[in-house]
SETOR-860579 format. One record per residue (C-alpha): x, y, z; residue in one letter; residue number from 1. Coordinates in pm, whole numbers. Each point is the difference from the previous one (the first is absolute). Last residue first. Example, Ala and Ser with C-alpha at 12.3 -4.5 7.8 and 13.67 -1.06 7.14 Angstrom:
2
1367, -106, 714, s, 2
-137, -344, 66, a, 1
END
This chain:
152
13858, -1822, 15252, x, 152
-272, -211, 132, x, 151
-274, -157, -189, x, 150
-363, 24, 139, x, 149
-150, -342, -19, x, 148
-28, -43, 319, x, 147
-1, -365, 109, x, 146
-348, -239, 19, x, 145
85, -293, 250, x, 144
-209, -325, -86, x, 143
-171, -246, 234, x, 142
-91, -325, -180, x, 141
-416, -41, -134, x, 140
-265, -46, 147, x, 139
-37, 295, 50, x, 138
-126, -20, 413, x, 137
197, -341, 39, x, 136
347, 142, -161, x, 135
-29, 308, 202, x, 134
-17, -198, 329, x, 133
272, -214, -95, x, 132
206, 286, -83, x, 131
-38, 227, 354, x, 130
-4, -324, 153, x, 129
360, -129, -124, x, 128
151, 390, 22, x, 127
-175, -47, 367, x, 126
241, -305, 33, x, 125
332, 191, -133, x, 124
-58, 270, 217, x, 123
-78, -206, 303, x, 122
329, -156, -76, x, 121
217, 270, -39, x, 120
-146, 179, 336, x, 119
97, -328, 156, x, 118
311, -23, -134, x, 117
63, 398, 100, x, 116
-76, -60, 342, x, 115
229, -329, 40, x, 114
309, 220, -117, x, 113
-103, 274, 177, x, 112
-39, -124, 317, x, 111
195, 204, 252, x, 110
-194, 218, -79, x, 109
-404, -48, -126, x, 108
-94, 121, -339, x, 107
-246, 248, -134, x, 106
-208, -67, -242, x, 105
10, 203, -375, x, 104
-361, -132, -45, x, 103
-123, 84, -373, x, 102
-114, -421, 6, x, 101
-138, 36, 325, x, 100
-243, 243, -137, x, 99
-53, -164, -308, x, 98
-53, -346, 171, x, 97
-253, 168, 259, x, 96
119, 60, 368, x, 95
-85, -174, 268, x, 94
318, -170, 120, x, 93
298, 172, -203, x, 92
156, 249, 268, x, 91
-86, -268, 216, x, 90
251, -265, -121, x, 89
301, 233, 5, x, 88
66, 138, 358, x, 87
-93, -332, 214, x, 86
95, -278, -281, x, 85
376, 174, -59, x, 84
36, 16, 420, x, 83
-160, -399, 8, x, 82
246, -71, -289, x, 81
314, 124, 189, x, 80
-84, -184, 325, x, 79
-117, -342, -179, x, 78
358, 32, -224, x, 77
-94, -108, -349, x, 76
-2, -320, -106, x, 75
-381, -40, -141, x, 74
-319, -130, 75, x, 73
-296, 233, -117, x, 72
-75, 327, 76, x, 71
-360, 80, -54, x, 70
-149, 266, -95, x, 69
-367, 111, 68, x, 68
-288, 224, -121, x, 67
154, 136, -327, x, 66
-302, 188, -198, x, 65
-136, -114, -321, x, 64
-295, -198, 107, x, 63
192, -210, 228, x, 62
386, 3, -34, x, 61
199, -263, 208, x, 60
392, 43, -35, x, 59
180, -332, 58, x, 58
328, 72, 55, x, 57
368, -165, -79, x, 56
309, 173, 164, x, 55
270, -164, -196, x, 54
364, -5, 125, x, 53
193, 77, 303, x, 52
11, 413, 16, x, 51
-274, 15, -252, x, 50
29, -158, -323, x, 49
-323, 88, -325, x, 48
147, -274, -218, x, 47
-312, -225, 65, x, 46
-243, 313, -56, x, 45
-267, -156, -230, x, 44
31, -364, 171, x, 43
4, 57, 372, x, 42
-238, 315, -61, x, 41
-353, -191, 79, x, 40
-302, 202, -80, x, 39
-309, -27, 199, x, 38
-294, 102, -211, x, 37
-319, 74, 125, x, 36
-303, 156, -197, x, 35
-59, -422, -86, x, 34
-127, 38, 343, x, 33
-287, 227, -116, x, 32
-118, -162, -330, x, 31
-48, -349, 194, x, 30
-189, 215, 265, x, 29
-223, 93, -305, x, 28
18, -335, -177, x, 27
-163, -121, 287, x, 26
-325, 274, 109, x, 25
-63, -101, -374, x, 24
-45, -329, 54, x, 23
-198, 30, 318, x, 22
-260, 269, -150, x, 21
-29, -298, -268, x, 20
-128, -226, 246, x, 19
-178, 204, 195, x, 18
-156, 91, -364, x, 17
-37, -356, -113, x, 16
-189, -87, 341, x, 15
-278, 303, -33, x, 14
-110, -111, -323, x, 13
4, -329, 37, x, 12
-289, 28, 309, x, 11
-163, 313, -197, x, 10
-34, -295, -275, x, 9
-101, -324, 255, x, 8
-286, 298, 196, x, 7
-136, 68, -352, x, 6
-24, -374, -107, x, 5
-132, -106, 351, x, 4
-276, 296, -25, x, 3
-92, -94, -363, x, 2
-61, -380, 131, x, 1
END
């Protein structure tokens, strides 16, 4: 009867921590893909015009560094936005937000309208991560601290 009890208890035992090993092996990958963040510009840059209007993005940033962008539908010219796209979208892809942020990219010509929209926009969007990711890690809204040094 002592044997049965035993082998019952190392029995529990061993099925509460598989069990538990597969909890936490969850809220770990639920941890990781909340590292990704795809911002959508359409609404934060709406007056940002290129050539033919609004150049809307969705800018994907996973664990702090810009993996993809996205251009969404818009009315620009498909041959002018694909030369924009070309020369300005991978000056950005793999970078960090700060990095990207202190980016003075270069733009495409004979697109420069459409270039600097979407340089606008991913500004404006990584402006939207850079604070949204401060405001999670405080708690507490993003703040700029000025000099306090008064000029003469």
């Amino acid at each position: 009867m002592k044997k049965t009890l035993i082998i019952a208890a190392i029995m529990l035992l061993v099925a509460g921590t598989a069990s538990l090993d597969a909890r936490t092996k969850k809220k770990t990958t639920a941890k990781k893909a909340s590292a990704t963040q795809v911002i959508y510009t359409g609404d934060i840059a709406n007056k940002v015009i290129g050539y033919n209007g609004t150049t809307p993005l969705n800018i994907t940033v996973k664990n702090g560094v810009i993996e993809n962008i996205e251009v969404l539908p818009n009315q620009e010219s498909p041959g002018y936005l694909k030369r924009a796209k070309d020369k300005v979208l991978p000056q950005y892809i793999g970078k960090t937000v700060a990095e990207a942020k202190k980016l003075d990219a270069d733009i495409a010509t004979g697109a420069t309208y459409t270039s600097k929209a979407l340089i606008q926009n991913i500004q404006m969007g990584l402006d939207k991560a850079k604070s949204s990711s401060s405001k999670k890690a405080t708690g507490k809204k993003a703040s700029t601290k000025k000099g306090t040094k008064k000029r003469r």
